[in-house]
C-alpha positions in Angstrom: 62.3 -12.9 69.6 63.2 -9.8 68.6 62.4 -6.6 71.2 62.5 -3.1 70.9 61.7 -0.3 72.8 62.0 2.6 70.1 60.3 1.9 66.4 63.4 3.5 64.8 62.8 1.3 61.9 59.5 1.8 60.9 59.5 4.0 57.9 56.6 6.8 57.8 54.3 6.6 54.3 55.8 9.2 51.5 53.8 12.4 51.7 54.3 12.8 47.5 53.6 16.7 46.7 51.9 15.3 43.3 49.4 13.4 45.8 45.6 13.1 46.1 43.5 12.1 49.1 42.9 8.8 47.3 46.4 8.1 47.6 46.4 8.6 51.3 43.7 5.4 52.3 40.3 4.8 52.3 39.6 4.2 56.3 36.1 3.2 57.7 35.7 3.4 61.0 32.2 1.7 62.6 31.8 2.7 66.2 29.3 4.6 68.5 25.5 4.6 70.2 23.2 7.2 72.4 25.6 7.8 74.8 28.6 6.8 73.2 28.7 9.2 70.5 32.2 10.7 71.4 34.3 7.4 70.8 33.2 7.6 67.3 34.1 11.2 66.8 37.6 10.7 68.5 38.5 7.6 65.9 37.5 9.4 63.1 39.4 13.0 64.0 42.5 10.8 64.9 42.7 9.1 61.7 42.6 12.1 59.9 44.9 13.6 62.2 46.9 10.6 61.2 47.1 11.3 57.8 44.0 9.0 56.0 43.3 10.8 52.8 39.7 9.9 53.3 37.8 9.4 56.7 34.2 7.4 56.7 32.7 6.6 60.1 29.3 4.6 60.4 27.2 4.8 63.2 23.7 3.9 64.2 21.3 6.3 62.5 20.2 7.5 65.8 23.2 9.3 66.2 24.6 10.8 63.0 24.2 13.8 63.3 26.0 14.1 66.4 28.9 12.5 64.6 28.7 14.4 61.7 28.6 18.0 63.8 31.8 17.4 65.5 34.5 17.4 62.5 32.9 18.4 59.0 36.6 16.4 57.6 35.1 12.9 57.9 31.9 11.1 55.9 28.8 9.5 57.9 27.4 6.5 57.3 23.8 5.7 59.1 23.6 2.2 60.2 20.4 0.8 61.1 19.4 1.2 64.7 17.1 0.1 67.5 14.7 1.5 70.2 17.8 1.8 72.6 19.9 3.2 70.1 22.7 1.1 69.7 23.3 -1.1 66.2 20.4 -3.6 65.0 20.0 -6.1 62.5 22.7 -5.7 59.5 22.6 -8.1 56.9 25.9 -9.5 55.0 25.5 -7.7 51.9 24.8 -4.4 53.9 28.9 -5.2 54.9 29.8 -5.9 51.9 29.2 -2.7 50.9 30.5 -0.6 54.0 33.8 -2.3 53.3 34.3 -2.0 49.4 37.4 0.4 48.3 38.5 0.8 51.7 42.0 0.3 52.9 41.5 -0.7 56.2 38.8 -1.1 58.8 38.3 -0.6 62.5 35.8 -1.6 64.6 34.4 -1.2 68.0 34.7 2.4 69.9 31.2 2.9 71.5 29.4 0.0 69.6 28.0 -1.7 72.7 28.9 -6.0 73.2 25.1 -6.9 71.7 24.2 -9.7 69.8 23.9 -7.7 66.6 27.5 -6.1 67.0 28.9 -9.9 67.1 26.8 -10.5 64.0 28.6 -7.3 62.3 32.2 -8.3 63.4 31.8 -12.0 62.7 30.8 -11.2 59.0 33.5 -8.1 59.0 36.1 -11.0 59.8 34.7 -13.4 56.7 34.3 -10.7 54.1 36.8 -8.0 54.7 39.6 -7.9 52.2 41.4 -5.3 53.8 43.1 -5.6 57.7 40.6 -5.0 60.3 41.1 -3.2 63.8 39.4 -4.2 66.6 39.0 -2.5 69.8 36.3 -2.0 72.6 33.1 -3.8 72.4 34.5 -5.5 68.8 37.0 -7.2 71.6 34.6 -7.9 73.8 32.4 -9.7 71.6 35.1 -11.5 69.9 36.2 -13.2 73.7 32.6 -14.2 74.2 31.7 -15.7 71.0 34.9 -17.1 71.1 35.0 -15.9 67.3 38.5 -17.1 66.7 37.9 -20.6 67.7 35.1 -20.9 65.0 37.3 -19.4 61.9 39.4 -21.6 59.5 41.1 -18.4 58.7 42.0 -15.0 60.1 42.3 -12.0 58.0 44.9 -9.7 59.3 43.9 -8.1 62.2 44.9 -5.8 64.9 43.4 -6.6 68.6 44.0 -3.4 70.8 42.7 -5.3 74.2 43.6 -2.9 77.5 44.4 -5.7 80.4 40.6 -6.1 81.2 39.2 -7.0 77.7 42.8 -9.1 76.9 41.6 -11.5 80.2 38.6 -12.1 78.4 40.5 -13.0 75.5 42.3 -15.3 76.9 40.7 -16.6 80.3 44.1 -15.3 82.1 43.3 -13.0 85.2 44.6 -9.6 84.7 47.0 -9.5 87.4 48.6 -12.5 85.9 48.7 -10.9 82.7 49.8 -7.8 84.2 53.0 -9.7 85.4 53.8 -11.1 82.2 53.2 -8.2 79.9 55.0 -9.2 77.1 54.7 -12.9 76.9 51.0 -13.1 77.5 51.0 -10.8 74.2 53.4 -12.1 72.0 51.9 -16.2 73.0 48.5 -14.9 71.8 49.7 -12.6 68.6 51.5 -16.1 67.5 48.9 -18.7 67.9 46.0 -16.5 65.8 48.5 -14.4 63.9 47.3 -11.2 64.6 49.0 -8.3 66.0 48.5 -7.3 69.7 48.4 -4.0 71.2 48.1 -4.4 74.7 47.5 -1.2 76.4 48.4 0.6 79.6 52.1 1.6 80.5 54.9 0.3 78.3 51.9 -0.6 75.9 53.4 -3.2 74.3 52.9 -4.2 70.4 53.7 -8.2 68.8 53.4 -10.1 66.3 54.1 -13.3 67.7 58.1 -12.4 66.6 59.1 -8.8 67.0 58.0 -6.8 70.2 58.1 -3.6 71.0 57.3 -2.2 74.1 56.3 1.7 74.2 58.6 4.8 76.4 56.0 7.7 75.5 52.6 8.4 77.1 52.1 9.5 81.2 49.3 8.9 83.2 47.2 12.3 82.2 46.6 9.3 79.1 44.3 7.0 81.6 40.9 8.9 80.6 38.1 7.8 78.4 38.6 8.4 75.3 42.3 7.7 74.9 41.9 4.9 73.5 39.8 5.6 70.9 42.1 8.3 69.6 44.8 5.5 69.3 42.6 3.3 67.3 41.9 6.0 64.9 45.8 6.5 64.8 46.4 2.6 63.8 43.5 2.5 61.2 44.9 5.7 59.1 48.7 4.0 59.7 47.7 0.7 58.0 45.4 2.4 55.4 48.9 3.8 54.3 50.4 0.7 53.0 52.3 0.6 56.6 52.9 -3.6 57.8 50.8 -4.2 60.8 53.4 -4.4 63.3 55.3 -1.1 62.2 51.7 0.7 61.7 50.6 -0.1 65.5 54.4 0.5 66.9 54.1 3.9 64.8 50.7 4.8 66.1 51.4 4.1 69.9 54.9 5.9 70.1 53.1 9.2 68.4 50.0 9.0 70.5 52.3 9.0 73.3 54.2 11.8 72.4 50.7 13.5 72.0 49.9 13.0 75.3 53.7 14.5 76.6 53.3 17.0 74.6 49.6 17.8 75.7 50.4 17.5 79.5 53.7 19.8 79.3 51.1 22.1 78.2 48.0 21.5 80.4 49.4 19.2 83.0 48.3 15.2 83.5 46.2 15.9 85.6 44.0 18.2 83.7 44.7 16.3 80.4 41.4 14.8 78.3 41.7 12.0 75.7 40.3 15.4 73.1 43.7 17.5 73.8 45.5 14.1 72.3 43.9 15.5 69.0 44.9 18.7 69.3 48.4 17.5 70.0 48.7 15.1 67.2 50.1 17.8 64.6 53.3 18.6 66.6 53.7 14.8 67.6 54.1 14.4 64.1 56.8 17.3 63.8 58.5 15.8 66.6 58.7 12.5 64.7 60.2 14.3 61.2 58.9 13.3 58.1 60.8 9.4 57.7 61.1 7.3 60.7 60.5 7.9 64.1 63.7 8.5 66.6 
């Protein structure tokens, strides 16, 4: 097993000066309901902030224009949606569509665990052909559909569990997970071959081989929201052309270093998942413009 704590050789994308937003990724994100508008908005900003040339985030209808007021940068998509506002019925070829041309896919922030979202990730899993990101409520409805058991085949994936929804993936307690960090991660990330990110302090990111646990981040970073912004980070990362593993390890150190930076400035106490945005830009500076040191 091969373990690192710094992703000093994960080489950032080329930022070509003959470029065009094409050439940056297509990223969708498909997130949000009445209530849980913000999670949406938060993926979306951070994937620009992450360098996507081209942001689309779909939400139920009943909230789009909530979604659509907070950055003009990104494209809605209107989902169908019910009485209580979260996601209803979407058929396969409805997918099919949301996920043609794009470079990669996350799923989850604000969605709600219904019956409907395990629908739309089940069929996100079979028809992608692009790797697919799942976080929040696309977690949770993985674990209790026990999606993975029923699939011949994976697609690549990215599972971005905090210790909570990684119990449920796994039917280990948190505390026990919680005392074996690292090797309750890296066990699951090889059996399915997927990439973990499991969340919290010294985050650590596997692919069943390589590990890498994360030195950036404080505790201003355990707010709502946080974890959306990461997700977005990871999407725009692989929509790149980064690998998986580097992509994540990339994404977690920088939205880390956000988060230092942010609470240097406003303190972790008064830090909120939105500064991490605002931060992003000179995380990036930090970082230069190759690989991260």
């Amino acid at each position: 097993m091969a373990r690192q704590n710094e992703p000093h050789s994960a080489r950032l994308p080329d930022r070509a000066a003959d470029a065009h937003k094409g050439t940056f990724g297509r990223v969708l994100i498909i997130g949000g309901s009445v209530g849980m508008s913000g999670a949406a908005c938060l993926s979306a900003t951070a994937a620009l902030r992450g360098g996507a040339g081209l942001v689309s985030v779909a939400v139920p209808k009943s909230i789009q224009a909530i979604v659509a007021s907070y950055e003009p940068s990104y494209m809605t998509i209107g989902l169908p949606s019910g009485g209580g506002g979260q996601l209803s019925d979407i058929c396969v070829d409805d997918v099919r569509h949301l996920v043609a041309d794009k470079d990669a896919i996350a799923v989850g922030p604000g969605l709600g665990p219904s019956k409907q979202v395990a629908d739309l990730v089940l069929s996100l899993l079979r028809e992608s052909e692009c790797p697919v990101i799942l976080d929040a409520d696309a977690l949770n409805v993985v674990a209790k559909y026990e999606m993975f058991a029923r699939m011949d085949s994976i697609p690549p994936c990215i599972l971005t569990p905090h210790p909570g929804e990684f119990s449920r993936l796994t039917g280990v307690s948190t505390a026990e997970i919680q005392c074996n960090r690292e090797d309750a991660a890296r066990v699951f990330a090889e059996k399915y071959k997927v990439v973990v990110v499991l969340k919290g302090a010294g985050t650590v990111v596997t692919d069943g081989n390589r590990v890498f646990v994360n030195s950036t981040g404080n505790s201003g970073m355990a707010t709502g929201g946080s974890g959306d912004v990461l997700t977005g980070l990871i999407v725009s990362q692989v929509s790149q052309g980064m690998s998986l593993f580097d992509a994540a390890s990339v994404a977690v150190h920088v939205h880390g270093r956000a988060g230092d930076l942010a609470a240097a400035e406003l303190s972790e106490r008064g830090l909120i998942a939105s500064d991490l945005l605002r931060f992003l830009g000179a995380a990036w500076q930090c970082s230069g413009t190759d690989s991260l040191d």
